[in-house]
BAKOLNU-788386 format. One record per residue (C-alpha): residue in one letter; y, x, z; residue number from 0. Coordinates in Angstrom, 1 decimal, decimal comma, padded with zeros to 4 digits. Layout:
N
SITE_residu_c2_c1_c3_num
SITE_a_Y_X_Z_NUM $
...
//
This chain:
83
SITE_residu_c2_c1_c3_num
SITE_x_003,8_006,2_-012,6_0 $
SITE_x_005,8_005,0_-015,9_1 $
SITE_x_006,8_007,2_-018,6_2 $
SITE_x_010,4_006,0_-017,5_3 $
SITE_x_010,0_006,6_-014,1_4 $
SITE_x_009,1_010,6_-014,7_5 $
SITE_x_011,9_010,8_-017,3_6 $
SITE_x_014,1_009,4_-014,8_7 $
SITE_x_013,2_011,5_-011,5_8 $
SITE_x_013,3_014,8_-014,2_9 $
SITE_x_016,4_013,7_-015,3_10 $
SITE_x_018,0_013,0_-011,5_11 $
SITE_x_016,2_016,4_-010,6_12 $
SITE_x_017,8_018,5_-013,2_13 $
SITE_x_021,3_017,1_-012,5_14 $
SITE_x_021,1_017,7_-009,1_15 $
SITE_x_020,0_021,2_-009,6_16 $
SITE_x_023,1_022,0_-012,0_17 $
SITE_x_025,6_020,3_-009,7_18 $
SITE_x_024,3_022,1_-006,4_19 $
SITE_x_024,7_025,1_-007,9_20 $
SITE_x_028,6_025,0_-007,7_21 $
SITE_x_028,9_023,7_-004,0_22 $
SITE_x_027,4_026,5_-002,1_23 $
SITE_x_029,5_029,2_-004,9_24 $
SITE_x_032,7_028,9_-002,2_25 $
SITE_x_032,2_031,5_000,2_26 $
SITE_x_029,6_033,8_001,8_27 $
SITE_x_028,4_033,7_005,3_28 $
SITE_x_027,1_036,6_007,2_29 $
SITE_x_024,1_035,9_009,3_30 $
SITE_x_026,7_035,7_012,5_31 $
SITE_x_028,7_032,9_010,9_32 $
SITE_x_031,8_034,3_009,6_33 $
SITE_x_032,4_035,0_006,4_34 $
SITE_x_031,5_038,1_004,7_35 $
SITE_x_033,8_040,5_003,0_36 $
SITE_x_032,9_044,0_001,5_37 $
SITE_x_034,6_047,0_002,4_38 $
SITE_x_036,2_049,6_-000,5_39 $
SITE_x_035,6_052,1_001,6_40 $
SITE_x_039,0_052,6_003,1_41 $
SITE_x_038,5_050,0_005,7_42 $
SITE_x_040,7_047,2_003,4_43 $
SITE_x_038,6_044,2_002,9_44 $
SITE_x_037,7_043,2_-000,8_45 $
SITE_x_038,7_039,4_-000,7_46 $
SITE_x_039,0_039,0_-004,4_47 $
SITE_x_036,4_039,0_-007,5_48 $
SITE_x_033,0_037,3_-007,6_49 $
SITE_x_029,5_037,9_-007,4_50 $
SITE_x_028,0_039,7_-010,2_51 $
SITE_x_025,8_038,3_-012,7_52 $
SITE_x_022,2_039,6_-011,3_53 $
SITE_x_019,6_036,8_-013,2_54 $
SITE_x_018,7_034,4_-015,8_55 $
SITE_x_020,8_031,3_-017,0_56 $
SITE_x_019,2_028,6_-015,5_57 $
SITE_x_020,7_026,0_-017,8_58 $
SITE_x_018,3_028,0_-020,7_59 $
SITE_x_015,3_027,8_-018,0_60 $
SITE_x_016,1_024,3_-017,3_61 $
SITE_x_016,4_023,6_-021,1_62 $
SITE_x_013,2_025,0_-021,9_63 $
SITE_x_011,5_023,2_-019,3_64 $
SITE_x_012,5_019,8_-020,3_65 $
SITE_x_011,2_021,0_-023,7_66 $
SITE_x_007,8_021,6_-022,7_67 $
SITE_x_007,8_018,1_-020,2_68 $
SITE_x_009,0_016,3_-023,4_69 $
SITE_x_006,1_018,3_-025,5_70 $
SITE_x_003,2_017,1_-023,0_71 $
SITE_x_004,4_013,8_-022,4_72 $
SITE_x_004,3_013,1_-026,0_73 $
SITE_x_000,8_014,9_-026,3_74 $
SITE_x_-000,3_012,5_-023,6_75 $
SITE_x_000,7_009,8_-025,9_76 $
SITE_x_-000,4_010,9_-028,8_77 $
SITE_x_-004,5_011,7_-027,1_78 $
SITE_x_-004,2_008,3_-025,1_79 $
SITE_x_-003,5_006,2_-028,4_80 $
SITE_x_-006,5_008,5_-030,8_81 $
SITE_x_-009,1_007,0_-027,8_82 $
//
């Protein structure tokens, strides 16, 4: 495989990853189907607010990642030219 054709897959791989990530955000399903809602524990459904924050940014993950692809490609270049 090309140098082009890894950049390019990496590149297509990444933007798939950060655009998925916004289609499934919508709504919740339970395991039966419906939709999921959390109580307040006076039987009145919470319908409104978001999912807390519970990880890492990916786009830094990501970021760093292409860093260290970018790093080893070029060290690969760099030990095929010193043979």
């Amino acid at each position: 495989m090309g140098v082009k054709r890894i950049l390019v897959l990496a590149a297509v791989i990444g933007a798939a990853l950060v655009l998925s990530s916004g289609a499934f955000a919508g709504g919740l399903t339970c395991a039966h189907g419906s939709t999921c809602q959390n109580s307040s524990g006076g039987g009145e459904p919470n319908t409104g607010g978001t999912l807390p924050f519970t990880g890492l940014d990916l786009a830094g993950i990501a970021a760093v990642g292409g860093l260290l692809l970018a790093g080893g490609i070029t060290l690969h270049r760099a030990a095929r030219r010193s043979r």
